[in-house]
ROTIRO-30787 format. One record per residue (C-alpha): x, y, z. Coordinates in steps of 0.05 Angstrom, whole numbers, plus 5000, padded with zeros to 4 digits. Each point is the difference from the previous one (the first is absolute). Example, Ala and Ser with C-alpha at 12.3 -4.5 7.8 and 13.67 -1.06 7.14 Angstrom:
// ROTIRO-30787
<rec <5246,4910,5156>>
<rec <5027,5069,4987>>
//
This chain:
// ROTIRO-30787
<rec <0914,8507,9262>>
<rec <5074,4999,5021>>
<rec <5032,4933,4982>>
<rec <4941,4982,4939>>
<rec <5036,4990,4935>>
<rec <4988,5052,4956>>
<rec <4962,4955,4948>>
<rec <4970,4944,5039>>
<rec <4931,5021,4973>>
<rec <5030,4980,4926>>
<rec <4981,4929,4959>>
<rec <5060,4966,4985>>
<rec <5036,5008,4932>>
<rec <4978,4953,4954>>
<rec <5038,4973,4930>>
<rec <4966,5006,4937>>
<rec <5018,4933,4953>>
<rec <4970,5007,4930>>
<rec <4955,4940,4978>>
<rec <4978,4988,4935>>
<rec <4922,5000,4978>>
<rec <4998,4930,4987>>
<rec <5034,4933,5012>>
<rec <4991,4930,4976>>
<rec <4934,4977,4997>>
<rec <4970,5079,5008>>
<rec <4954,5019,4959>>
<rec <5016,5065,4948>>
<rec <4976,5065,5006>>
<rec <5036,5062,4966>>
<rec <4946,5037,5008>>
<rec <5034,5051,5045>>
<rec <5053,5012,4941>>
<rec <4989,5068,4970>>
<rec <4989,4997,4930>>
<rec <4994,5070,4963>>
<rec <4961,5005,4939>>
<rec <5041,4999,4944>>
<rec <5036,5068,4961>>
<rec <4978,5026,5065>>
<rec <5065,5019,5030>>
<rec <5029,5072,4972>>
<rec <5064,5005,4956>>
<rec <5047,5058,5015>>
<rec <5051,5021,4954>>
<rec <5076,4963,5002>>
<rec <5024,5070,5032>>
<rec <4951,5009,5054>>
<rec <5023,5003,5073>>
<rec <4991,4939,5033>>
<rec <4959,5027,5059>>
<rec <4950,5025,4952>>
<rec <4983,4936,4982>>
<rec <5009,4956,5062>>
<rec <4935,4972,5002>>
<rec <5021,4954,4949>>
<rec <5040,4961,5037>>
<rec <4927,4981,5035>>
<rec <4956,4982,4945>>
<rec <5019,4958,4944>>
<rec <5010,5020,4928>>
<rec <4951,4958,4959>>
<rec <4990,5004,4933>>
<rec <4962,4941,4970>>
<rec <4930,4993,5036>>
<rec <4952,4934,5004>>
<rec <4973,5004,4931>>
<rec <5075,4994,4970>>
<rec <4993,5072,4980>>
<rec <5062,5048,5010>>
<rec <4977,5064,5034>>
<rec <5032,5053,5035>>
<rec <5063,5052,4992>>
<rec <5039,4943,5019>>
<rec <4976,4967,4925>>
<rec <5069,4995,4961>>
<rec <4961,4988,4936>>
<rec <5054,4951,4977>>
<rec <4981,4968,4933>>
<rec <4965,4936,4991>>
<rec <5075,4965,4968>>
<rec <5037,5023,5067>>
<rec <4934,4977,5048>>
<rec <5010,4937,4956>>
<rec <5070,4999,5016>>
<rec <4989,5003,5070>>
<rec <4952,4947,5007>>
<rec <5047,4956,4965>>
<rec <5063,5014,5041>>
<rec <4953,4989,5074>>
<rec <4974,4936,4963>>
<rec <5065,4978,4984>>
<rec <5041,5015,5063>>
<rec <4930,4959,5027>>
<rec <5026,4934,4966>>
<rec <5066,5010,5009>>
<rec <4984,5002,5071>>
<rec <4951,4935,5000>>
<rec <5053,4962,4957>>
<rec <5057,5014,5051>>
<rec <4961,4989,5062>>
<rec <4987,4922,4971>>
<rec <5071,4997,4980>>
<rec <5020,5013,5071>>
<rec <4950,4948,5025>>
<rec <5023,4952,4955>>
<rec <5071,5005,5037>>
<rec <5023,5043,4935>>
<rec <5027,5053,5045>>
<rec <5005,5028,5070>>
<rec <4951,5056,5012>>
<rec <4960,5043,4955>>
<rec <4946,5066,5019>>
<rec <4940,5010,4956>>
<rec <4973,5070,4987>>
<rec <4934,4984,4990>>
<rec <4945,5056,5017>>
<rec <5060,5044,4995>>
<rec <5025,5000,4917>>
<rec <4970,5070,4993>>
<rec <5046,5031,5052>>
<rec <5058,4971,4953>>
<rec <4984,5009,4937>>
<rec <4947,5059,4997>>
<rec <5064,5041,5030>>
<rec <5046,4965,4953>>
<rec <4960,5029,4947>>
<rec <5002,5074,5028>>
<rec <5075,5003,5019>>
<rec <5046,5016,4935>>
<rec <5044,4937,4986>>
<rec <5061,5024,5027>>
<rec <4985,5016,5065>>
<rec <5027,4956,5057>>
<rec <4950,4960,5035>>
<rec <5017,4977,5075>>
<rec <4959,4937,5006>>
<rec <4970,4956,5066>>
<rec <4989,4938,4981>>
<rec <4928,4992,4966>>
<rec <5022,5052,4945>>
<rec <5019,4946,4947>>
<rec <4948,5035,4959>>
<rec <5055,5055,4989>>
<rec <5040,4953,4969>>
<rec <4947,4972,4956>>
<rec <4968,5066,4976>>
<rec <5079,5023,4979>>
<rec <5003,4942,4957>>
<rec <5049,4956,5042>>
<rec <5002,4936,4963>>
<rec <4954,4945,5047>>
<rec <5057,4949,4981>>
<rec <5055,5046,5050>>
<rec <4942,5013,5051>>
<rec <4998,4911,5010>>
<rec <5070,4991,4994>>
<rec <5014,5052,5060>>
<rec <4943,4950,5037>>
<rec <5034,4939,4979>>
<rec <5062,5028,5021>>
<rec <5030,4953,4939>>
<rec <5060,5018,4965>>
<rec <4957,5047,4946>>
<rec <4997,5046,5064>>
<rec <5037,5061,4984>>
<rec <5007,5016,5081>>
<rec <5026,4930,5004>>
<rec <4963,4975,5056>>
<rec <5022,5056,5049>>
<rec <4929,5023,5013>>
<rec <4931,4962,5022>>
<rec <4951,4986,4957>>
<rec <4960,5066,4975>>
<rec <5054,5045,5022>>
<rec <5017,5025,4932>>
<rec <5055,5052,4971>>
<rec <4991,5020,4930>>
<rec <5044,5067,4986>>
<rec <4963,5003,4935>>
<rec <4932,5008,5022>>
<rec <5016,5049,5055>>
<rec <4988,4957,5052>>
<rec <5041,5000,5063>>
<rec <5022,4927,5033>>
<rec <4950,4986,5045>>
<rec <5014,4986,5072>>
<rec <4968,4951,5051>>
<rec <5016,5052,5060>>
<rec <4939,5045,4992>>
<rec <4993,5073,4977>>
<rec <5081,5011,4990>>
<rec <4981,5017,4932>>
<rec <4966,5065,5018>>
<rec <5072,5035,5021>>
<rec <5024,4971,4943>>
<rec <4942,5028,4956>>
<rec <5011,5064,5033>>
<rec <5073,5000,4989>>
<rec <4997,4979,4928>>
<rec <4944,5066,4985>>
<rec <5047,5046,5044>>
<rec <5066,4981,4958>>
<rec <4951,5002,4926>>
<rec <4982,5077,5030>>
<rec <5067,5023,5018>>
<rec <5021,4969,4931>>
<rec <4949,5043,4965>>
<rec <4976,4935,4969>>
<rec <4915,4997,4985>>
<rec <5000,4924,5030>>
<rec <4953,5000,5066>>
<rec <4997,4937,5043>>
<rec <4943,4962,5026>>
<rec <4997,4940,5062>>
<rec <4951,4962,5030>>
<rec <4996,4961,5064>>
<rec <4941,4973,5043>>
<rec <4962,5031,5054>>
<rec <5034,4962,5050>>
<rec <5070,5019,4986>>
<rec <4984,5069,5010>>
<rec <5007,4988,5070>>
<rec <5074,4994,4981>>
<rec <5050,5056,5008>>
<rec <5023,5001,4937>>
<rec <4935,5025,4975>>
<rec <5010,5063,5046>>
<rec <5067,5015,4985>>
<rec <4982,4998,4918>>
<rec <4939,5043,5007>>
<rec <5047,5053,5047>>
<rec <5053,4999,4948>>
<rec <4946,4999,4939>>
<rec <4967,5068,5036>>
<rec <5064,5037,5016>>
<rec <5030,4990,4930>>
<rec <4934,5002,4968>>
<rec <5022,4935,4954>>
<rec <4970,4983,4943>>
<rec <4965,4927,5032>>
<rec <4933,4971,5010>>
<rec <4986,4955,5058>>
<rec <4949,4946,4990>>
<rec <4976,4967,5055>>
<rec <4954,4939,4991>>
<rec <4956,4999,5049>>
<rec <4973,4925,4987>>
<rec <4971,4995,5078>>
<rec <5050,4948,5017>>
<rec <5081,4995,5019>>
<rec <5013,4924,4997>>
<rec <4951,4980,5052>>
<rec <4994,5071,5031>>
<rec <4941,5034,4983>>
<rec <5013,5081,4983>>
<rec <4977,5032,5069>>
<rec <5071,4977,5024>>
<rec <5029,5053,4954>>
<rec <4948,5049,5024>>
<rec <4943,4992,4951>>
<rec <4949,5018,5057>>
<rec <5020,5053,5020>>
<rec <5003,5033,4927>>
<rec <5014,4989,4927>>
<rec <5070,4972,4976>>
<rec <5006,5072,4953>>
<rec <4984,5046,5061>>
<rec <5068,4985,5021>>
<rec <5018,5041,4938>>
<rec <4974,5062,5033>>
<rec <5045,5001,5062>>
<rec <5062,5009,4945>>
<rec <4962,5050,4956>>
<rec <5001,4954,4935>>
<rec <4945,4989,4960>>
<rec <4946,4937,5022>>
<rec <4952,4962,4957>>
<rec <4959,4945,5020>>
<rec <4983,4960,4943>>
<rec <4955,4935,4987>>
<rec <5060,4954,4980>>
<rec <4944,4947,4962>>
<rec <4985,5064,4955>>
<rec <5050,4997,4942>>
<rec <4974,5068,4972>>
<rec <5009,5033,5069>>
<rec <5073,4968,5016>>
<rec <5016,5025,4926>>
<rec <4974,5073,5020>>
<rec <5026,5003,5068>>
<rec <5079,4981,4978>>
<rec <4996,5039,4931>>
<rec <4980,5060,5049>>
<rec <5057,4993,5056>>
<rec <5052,4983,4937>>
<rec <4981,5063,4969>>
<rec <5009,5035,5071>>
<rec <5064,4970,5018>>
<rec <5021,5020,4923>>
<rec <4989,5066,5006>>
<rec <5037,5007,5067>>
<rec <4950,4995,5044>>
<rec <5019,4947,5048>>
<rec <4985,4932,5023>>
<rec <4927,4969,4999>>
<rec <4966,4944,5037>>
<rec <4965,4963,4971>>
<rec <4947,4945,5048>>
<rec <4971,4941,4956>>
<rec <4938,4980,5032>>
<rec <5001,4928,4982>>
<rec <4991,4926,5030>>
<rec <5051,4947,4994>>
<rec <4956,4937,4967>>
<rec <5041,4949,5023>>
<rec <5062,4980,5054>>
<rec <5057,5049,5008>>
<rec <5040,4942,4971>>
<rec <4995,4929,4982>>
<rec <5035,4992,5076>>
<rec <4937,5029,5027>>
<rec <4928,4974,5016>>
<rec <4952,5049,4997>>
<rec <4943,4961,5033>>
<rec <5037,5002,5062>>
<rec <4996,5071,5021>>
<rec <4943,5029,4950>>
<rec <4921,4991,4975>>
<rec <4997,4957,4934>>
<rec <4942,5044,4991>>
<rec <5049,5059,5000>>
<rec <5025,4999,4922>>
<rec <4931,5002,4971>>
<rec <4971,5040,5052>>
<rec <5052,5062,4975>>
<rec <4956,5055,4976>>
<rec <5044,5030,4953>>
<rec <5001,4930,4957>>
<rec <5043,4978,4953>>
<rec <5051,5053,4961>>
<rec <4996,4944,4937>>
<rec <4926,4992,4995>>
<rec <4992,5074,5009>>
<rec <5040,5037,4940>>
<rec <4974,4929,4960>>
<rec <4932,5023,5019>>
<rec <5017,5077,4982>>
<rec <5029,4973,4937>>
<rec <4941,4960,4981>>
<rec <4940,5060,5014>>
<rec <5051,5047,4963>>
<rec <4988,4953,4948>>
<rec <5069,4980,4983>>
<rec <5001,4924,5026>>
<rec <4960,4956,5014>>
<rec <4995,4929,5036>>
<rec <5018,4956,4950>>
<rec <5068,5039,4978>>
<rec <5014,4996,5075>>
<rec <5002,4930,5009>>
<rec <5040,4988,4935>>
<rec <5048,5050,5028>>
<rec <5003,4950,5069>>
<rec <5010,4942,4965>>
<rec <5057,5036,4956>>
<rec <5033,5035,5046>>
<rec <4997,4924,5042>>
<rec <5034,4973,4945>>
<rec <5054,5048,4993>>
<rec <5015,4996,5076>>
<rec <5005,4924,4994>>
<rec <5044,5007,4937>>
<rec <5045,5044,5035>>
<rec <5010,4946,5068>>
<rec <5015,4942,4954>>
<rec <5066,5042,4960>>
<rec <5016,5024,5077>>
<rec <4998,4929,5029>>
<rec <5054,4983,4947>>
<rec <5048,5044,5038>>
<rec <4974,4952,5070>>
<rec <4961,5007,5064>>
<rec <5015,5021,5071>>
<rec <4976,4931,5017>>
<rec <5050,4964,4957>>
<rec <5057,5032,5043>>
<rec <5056,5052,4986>>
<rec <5007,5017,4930>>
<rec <5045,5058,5001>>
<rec <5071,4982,4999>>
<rec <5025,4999,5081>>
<rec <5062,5052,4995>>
<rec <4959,5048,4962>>
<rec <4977,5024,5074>>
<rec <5052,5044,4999>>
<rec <4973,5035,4936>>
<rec <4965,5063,4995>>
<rec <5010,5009,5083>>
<rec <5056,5061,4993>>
<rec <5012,5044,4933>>
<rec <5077,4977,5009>>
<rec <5006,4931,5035>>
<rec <5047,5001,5055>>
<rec <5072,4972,5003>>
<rec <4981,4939,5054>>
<rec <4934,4985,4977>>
<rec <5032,4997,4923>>
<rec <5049,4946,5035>>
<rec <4936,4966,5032>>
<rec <4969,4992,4932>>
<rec <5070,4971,4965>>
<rec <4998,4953,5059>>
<rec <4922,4976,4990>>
<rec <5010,4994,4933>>
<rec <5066,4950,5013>>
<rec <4961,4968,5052>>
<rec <4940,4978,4954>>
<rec <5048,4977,4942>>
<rec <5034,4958,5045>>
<rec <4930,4968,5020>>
<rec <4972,4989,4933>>
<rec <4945,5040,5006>>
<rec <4995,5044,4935>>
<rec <4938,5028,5025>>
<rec <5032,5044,5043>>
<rec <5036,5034,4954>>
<rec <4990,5068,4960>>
<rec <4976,4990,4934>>
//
């Protein structure tokens, strides 16, 4: 009829907003989470095209099943010293953790992030990368660090912020930078390190180096552009990288369907650059071991980039700012149907027959002793909470490779200005 608008029979446009499955007080029910049977999931060859394998970025790669028993092609059939090994590292990077979260309650420092529920991501990948490659970080990787042998005593220090910090109190606490563990200074702005990862493997290729590069960042910050631009670079230059993104169902308070987990998986977005995509059960130290000792060996052979999705849960806060209770289900962390990554390879360890219960909880109470050992030599150097440590003009340190005429003038002039006050603490030592 002449004069009718053309879609006046139409509903009105409605906006989807993503709401998590469960809030305070909800009851748990991951029942809808689709768990694959363990060794189930197919393992193509490093050189395969990526399309020929896409369903993987679907499923996940499993490889230890309920009874503790390692199954599958996935199986890396490390020995029983290096599973050993493993356990140790997640158990240790576990009490690190729990000591450093009290020392920030006690007023010790500012701000600290626990990576519990999430050590295999760290150190099962540690294991499988060859020490010299550059590791991007986020900022729940400090099992990296650990794994590489980083003594515990620098780790507190950079949390203390005290004058036995070697980045002299320029960063926050947890944002590390240790050149000799290949591991990149981390940065509070999310996901910049995944241009930089992709830089750094682009620059190793053109170099005709053997050195690949690996980052990680969380579900969330994939949203950012930054993770686009890398993986555009990463697929036209085919560099030598592997993305990990830890998918541990929550961005700070944000649950992951704001970065588009319902619509699809967080290593489908691999396919729309033509890279390869794994989705892996990050609590399975055996599988995270597989999947990254697979994409090195693919990005090491030219290749090109991998992505890498760790199925995981984070246990606790994003932060010791954050209260969990507020947005999520306390039912939520022992709800998680993929469990625990440090109970699992203990249990695989123990029906292998190469541990047991007892060793295991002389190992927690040694490795708790080591860790506390290591905070009382860092607390010699100070704590954040005692005030500035680091002496005030050495601000201007370490900012440019050759320090500038006026801001060389601006540090003379500090330095007179404290002497004239008396205050010795401010000056370098």
């Amino acid at each position: 009829m002449a004069g009718e608008h053309p879609r006046a029979n139409l509903k009105p446009l409605s906006l989807h907003v993503p709401e998590p499955r469960f809030r305070p007080g909800d009851a748990v029910d991951f029942g809808d989470v689709d768990v694959p049977p363990a060794g189930s999931a197919p393992r193509p060859d490093t050189a395969a095209d990526p399309r020929s394998f896409s369903d993987l970025a679907y499923t996940l790669v499993r490889v230890l099943d309920d009874d503790g028993r390692a199954v599958g092609p996935w199986d890396p059939k490390l020995s029983a010293e290096t599973l050993r090994r493993m356990l140790r590292n997640m158990a240790l990077t576990r009490a690190f953790d729990e000591r450093m979260f009290r020392a920030q309650r006690q007023g010790k420092t500012s701000f600290y992030m626990k990576s519990l529920g999430e050590e295999a991501v760290a150190v099962a990948a540690a294991f499988a990368l060859a020490e010299d490659d550059m590791c991007f970080p986020s900022y729940r990787q400090q099992g990296l660090l650990i794994t590489r042998g980083c003594p515990l005593v620098d780790m507190m220090n950079q949390i203390y912020s005290n004058a036995g910090d070697k980045l002299q109190g320029k960063q926050l606490p947890i944002m590390y930078s240790e050149k000799r563990f290949g591991f990149f200074s981390i940065s509070g702005n999310l996901t910049t390190q995944y241009p930089q990862a992709v830089g750094w493997a682009m620059a190793s290729a053109s170099k005709g180096d053997t050195r690949i590069a690996a980052t990680w960042c969380g579900e969330g910050s994939t949203a950012e552009g930054d993770f686009h631009s890398a993986l555009t670079f990463a697929t036209v230059y085919r560099a030598p990288v592997i993305f990990n993104v830890v998918n541990n169902q929550w961005a700070i308070s944000s649950f992951s369907g704001f970065a588009g987990a319902e619509a699809t998986t967080f290593a489908a977005r691999a396919l729309g650059y033509g890279i390869a995509g794994l989705r892996v059960d990050g609590n399975d130290a055996l599988a995270v071991y597989a999947a990254t000792a697979w994409a090195a060996e693919r990005a090491r052979t030219n290749q090109g980039p991998t992505l890498i999705e760790h199925f995981t849960y984070r246990a606790e806060g994003h932060s010791t700012s954050d209260d969990p209770s507020q947005y999520r289900s306390a039912g939520e962390p022992t709800a998680w149907p993929l469990g625990d990554p440090v109970q699992r390879l203990r249990a695989h360890l123990i029906a292998i027959g190469e541990w047991d219960e007892e060793r295991h909880a002389a190992q927690d109470l040694e490795l708790a002793e080591m860790v506390k050992a290591a905070q009382k030599e860092a607390e010699k150097n100070g704590i954040l909470g005692h005030g500035l440590h680091q002496p005030l003009d050495s601000l201007f340190d370490g900012v440019f490779e050759e320090m500038p005429w006026h801001l060389r003038e601006q540090q003379a002039q500090m330095i007179a200005e404290e002497e004239t006050s008396g205050r010795p603490w401010a000056r370098k030592q």
